[in-house]
MMTF fields as JSON, N, C-alpha, C and O atoms, coordinates in Angstrom:
{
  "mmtfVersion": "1.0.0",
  "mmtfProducer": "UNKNOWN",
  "numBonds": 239,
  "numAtoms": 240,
  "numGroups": 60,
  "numChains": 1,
  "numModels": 1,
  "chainsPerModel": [1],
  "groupsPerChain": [60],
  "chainIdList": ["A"],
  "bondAtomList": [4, 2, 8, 6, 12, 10, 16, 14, 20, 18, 24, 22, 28, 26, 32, 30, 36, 34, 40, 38, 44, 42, 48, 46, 52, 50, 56, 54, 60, 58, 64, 62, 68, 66, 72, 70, 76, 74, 80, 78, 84, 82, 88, 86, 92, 90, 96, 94, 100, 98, 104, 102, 108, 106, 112, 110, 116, 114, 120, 118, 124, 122, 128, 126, 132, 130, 136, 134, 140, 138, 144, 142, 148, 146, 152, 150, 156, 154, 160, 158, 164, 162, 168, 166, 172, 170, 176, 174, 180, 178, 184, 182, 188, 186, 192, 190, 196, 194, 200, 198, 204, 202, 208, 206, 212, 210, 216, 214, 220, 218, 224, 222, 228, 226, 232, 230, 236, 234],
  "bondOrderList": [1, 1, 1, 1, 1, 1, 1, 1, 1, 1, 1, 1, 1, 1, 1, 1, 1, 1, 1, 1, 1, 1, 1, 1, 1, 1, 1, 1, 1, 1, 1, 1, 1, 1, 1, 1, 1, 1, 1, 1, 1, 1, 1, 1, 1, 1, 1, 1, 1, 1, 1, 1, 1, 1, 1, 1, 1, 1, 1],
  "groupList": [{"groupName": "UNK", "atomNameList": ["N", "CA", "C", "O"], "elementList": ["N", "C", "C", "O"], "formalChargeList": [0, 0, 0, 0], "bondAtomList": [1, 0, 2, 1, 3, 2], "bondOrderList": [1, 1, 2], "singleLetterCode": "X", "chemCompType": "L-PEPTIDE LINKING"}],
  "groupTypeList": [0, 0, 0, 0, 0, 0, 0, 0, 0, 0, 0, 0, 0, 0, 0, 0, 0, 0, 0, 0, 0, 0, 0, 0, 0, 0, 0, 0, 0, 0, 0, 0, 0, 0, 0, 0, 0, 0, 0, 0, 0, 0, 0, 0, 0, 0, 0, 0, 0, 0, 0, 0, 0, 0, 0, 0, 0, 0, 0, 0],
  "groupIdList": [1, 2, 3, 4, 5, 6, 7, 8, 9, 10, 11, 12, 13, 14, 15, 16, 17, 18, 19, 20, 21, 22, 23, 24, 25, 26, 27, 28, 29, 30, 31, 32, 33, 34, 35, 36, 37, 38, 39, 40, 41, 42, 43, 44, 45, 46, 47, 48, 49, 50, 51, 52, 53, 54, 55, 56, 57, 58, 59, 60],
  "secStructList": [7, 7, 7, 7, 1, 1, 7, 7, 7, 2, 2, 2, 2, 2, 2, 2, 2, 2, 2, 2, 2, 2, 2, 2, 2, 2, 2, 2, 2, 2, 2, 2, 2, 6, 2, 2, 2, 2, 2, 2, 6, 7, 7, 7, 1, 7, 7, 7, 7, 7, 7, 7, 7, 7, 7, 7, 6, 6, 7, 7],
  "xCoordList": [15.932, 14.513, 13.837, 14.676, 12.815, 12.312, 11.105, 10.049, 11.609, 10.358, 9.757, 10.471, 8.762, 7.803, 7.856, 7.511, 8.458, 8.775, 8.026, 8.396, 6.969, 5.748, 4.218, 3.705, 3.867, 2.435, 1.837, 2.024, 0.701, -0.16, -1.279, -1.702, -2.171, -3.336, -4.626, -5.044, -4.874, -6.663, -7.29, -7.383, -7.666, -8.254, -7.532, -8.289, -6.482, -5.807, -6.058, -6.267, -6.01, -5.728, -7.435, -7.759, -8.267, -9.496, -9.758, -10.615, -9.465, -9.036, -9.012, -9.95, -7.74, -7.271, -7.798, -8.029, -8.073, -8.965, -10.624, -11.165, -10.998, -12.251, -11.903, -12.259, -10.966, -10.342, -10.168, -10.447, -9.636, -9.511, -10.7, -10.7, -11.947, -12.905, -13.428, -13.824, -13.53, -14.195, -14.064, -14.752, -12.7, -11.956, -12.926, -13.766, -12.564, -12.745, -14.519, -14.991, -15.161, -16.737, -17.329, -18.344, -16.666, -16.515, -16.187, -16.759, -15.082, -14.695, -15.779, -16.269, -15.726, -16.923, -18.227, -18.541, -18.797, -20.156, -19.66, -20.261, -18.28, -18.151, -18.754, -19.82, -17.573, -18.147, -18.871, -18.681, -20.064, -21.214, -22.401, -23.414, -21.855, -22.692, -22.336, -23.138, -21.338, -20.27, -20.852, -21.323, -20.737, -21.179, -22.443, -22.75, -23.547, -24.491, -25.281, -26.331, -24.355, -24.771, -24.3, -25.208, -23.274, -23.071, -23.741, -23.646, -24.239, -25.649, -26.536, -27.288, -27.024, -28.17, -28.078, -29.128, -27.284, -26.719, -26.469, -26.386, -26.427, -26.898, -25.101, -25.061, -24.194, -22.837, -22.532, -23.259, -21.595, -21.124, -19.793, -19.335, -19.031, -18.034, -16.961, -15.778, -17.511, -16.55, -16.491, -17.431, -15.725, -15.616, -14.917, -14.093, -15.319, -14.506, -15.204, -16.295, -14.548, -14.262, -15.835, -16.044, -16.695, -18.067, -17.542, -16.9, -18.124, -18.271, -18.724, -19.94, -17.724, -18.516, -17.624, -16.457, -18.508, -17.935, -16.429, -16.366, -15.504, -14.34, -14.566, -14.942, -14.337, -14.322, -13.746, -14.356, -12.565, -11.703, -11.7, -12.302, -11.122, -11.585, -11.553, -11.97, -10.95, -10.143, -11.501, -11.588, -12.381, -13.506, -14.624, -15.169, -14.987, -16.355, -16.41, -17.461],
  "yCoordList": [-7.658, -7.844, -6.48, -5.607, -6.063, -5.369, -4.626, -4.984, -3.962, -3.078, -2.014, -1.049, -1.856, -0.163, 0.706, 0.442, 1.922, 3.132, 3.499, 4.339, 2.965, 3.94, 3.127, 2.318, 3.617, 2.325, 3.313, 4.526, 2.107, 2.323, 2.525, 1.755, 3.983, 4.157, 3.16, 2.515, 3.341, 2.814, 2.719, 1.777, 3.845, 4.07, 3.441, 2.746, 3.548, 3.287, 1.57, 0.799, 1.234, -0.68, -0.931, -1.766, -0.135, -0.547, 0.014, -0.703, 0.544, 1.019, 0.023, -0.346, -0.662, -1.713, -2.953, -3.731, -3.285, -4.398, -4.642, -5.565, -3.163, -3.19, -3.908, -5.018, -2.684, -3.146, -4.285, -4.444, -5.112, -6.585, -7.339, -8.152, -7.236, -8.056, -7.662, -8.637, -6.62, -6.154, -7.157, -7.848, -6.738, -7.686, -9.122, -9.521, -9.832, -11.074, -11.473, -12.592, -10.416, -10.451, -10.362, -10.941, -9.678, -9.794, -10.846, -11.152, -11.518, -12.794, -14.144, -15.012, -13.504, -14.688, -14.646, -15.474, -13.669, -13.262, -14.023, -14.94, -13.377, -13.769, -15.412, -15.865, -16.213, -17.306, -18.603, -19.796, -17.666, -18.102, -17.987, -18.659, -16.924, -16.573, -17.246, -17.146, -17.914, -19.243, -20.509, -21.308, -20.545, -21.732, -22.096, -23.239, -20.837, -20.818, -20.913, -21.505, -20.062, -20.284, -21.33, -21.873, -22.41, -23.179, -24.491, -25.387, -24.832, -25.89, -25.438, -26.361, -24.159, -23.872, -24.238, -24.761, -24.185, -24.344, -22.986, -23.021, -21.938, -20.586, -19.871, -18.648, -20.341, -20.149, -19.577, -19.458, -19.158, -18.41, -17.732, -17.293, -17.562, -17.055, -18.216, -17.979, -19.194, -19.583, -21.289, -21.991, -21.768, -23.213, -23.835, -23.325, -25.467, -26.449, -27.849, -27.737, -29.248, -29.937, -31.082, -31.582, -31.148, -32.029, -33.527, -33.841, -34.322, -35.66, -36.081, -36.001, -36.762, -37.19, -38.739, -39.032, -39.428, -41.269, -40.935, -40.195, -41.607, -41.81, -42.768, -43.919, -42.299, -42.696, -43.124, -42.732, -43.958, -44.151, -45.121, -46.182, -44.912, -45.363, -47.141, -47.848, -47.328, -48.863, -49.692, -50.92, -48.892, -49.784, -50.268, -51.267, -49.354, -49.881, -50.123, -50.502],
  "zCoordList": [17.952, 17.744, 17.676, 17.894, 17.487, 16.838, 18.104, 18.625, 18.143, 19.475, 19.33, 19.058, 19.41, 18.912, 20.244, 21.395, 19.622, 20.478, 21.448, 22.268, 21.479, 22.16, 22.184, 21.411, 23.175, 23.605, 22.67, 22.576, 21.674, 21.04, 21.607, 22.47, 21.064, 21.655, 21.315, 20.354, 22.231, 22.314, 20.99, 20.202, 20.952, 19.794, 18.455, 17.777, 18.077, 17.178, 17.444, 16.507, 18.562, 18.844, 18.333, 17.489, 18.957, 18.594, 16.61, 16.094, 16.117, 14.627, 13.957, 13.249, 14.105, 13.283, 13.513, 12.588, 15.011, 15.137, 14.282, 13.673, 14.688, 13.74, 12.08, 11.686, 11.191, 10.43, 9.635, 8.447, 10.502, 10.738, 10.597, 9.673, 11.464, 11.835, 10.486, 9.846, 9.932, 8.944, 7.599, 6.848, 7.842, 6.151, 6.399, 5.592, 7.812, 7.716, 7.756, 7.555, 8.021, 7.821, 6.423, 6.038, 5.831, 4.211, 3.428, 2.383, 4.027, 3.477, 3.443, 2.721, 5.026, 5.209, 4.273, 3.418, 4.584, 3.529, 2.205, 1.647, 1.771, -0.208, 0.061, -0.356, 0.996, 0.817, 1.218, 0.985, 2.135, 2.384, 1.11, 0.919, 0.398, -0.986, -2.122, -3.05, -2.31, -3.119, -2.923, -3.733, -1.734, -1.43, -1.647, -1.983, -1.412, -1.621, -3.031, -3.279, -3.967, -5.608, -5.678, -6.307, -5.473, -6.164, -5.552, -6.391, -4.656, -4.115, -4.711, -5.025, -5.19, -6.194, -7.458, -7.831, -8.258, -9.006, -10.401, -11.629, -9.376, -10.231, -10.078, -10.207, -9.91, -10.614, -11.492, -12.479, -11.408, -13.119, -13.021, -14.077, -11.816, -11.672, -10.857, -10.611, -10.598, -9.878, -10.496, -10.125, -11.157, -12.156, -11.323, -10.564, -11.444, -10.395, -10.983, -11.542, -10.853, -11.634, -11.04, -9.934, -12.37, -11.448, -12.01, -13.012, -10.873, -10.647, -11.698, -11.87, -12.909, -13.925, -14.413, -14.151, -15.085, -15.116, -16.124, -17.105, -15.607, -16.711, -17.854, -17.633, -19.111, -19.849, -20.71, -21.705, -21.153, -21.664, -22.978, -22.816, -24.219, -25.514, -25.857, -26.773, -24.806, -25.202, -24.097, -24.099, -23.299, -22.759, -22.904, -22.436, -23.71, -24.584, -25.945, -26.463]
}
């Protein structure tokens, strides 16, 4: 198994954690702002399939 040589500093643990929180505060934002254009209906980058009646030739 796999063991690291040497205790990681502080600083470095607090580094990458920041790091981390960062990426995932970003993520979040993108898609709170997604979610948000697309209940507005002001979209344009992101396509997905709307609720529309099936229609098939042999029914009407």
């Amino acid at each position: 198994m796999a063991v690291p040589k040497k205790r990681t500093s502080k600083s470095k643990r607090d580094s990458r954690k920041a790091v981390w929180k960062r990426k995932a505060a970003v993520h979040a934002q993108k898609a709170i702002s997604l979610g948000k254009s697309i209940l507005s209906g002001k979209n344009d980058g992101f396509v997905y399939p709307m609720a529309e009646e099936s229609t098939e030739d042999g029914e009407e």
